[in-house]
N, C-alpha and C positions, 0 to 999 in steps of 0.2 A: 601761526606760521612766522618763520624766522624773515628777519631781512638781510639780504647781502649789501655793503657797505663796504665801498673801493676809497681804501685812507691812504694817501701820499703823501708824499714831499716833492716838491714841483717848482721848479725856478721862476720867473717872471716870462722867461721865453718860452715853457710849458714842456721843458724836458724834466725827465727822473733820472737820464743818467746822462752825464757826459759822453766826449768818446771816447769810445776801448771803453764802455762803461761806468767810469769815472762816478762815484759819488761820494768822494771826500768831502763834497760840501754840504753834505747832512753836517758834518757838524756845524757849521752858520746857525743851524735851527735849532740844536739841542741845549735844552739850559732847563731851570728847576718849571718854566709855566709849562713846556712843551712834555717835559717828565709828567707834571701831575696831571695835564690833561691824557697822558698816553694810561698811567693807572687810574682812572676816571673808564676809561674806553674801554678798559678789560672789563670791566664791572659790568659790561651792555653783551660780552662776546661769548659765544658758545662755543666757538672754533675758528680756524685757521684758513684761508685758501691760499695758494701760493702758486706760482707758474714754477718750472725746473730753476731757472737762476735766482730766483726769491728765495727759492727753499734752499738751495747749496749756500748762499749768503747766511742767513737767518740758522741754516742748519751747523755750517764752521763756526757762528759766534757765540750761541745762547745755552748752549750745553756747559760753557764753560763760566756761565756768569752767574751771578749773585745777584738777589734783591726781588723786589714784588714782580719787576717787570720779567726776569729772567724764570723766576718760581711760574709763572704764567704759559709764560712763551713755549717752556719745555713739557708742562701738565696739561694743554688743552690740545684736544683734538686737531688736527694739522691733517690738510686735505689737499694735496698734491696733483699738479696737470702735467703730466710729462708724456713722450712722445719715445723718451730713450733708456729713462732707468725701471728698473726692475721689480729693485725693493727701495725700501725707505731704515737710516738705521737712527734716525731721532727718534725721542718716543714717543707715542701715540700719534704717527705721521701714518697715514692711509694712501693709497695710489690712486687716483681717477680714473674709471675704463675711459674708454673710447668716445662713447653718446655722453660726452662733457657734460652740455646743455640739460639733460635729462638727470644725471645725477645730479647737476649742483641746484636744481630744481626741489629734487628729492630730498637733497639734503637742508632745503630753505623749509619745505616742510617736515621734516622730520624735527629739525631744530626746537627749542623752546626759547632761545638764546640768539641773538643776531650775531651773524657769520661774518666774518673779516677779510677784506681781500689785499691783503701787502704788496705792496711793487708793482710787480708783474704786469708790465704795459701791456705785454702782448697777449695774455690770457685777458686780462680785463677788454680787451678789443672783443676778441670775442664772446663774452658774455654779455658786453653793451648792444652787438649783432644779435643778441637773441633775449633780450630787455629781461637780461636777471637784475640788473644792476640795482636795487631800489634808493641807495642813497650816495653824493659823491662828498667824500673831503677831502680837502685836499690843503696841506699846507703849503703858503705860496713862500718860494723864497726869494728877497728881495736882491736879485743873481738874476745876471743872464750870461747864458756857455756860452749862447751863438753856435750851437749845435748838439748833438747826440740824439738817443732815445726820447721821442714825446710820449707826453701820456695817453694824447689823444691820437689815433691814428687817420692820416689823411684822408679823406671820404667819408668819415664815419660823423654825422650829421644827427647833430639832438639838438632840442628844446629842456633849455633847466630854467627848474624854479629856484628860488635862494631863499632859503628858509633860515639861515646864520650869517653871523661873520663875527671875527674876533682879532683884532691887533692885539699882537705878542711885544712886550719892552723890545725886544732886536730887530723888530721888525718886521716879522712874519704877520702874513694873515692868514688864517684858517679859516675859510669857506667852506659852507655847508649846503648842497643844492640837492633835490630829489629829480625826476623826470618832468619833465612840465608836460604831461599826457592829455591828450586832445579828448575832450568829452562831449 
């Protein structure tokens, strides 16, 4: 059985996007360590999940791009939560029914490859609601907005264990934590 694995970029104040959605400041965090650990990561990934504005982002940029990272992005399975669109016109992008929970279950088991979950605060909210989540990374960046979208959403109350961590030369950290599940 696959694991689902929620990978961000996260500022120090624990937002992913500015406001009006703002994340020009992904680039602060792009550079060759943060490149080769992301082609590193495809090497673990069987597929994609994405919320609606992850996938329109991710879907405007990677069709047009070049490299390991781009050959990846556009070739692997890509599994979509939306609420509004229809179809999907990336390639091998899929729609989520309705019982979210139940498919992205299905698809942890069906996988042979652990599943990716980009961006998307607010679908990751819900699936943290319904403990698909098996592992978190997240890149911290050493940035505070003083507002926008957080990753974590208010109420939503876990125990993590921290099984990683890694200082990036510009200063990021990438933290790695699973659920710290009560036994």
């Amino acid at each position: 059985m696959a694991r689902l694995v929620m990978w961000n970029l996260m500022t120090l104040d624990g937002m992913v996007a500015g406001p009006n959605g703002d994340i020009s400041w992904h680039e602060d965090v792009w550079g060759p360590e943060l490149e080769q650990l992301s082609e590193t990561q495809l090497q673990e990934a069987g597929g994609l999940v994405f919320g609606r504005v992850t996938y329109d982002l991710m879907a405007g940029y990677w069709p047009t791009g070049a490299g390991v990272i781009a050959d990846f992005m556009n070739s692997a399975p890509k599994y979509v939560a939306s609420r509004t669109l229809s179809r999907l016109d990336w390639s091998n992008a899929h729609l989520l029914g309705p019982q979210l929970a139940t498919e992205v279950d299905r698809l942890k088991k069906d996988s042979a490859k652990d599943l990716f979950l980009f961006g998307s605060a607010d679908l990751g909210a819900t699936l943290i609601a319904h403990d698909l989540i098996d592992e978190f990374r997240i890149a911290i960046n050493p940035r505070v907005l003083g507002g926008g979208a957080p990753l974590f959403k208010p109420g939503q109350a876990m125990k993590l264990k921290l099984i990683d961590s890694r200082a990036l030369s510009n200063g990021v950290v990438i933290v790695r934590y699973v659920p710290a599940r009560e036994t």
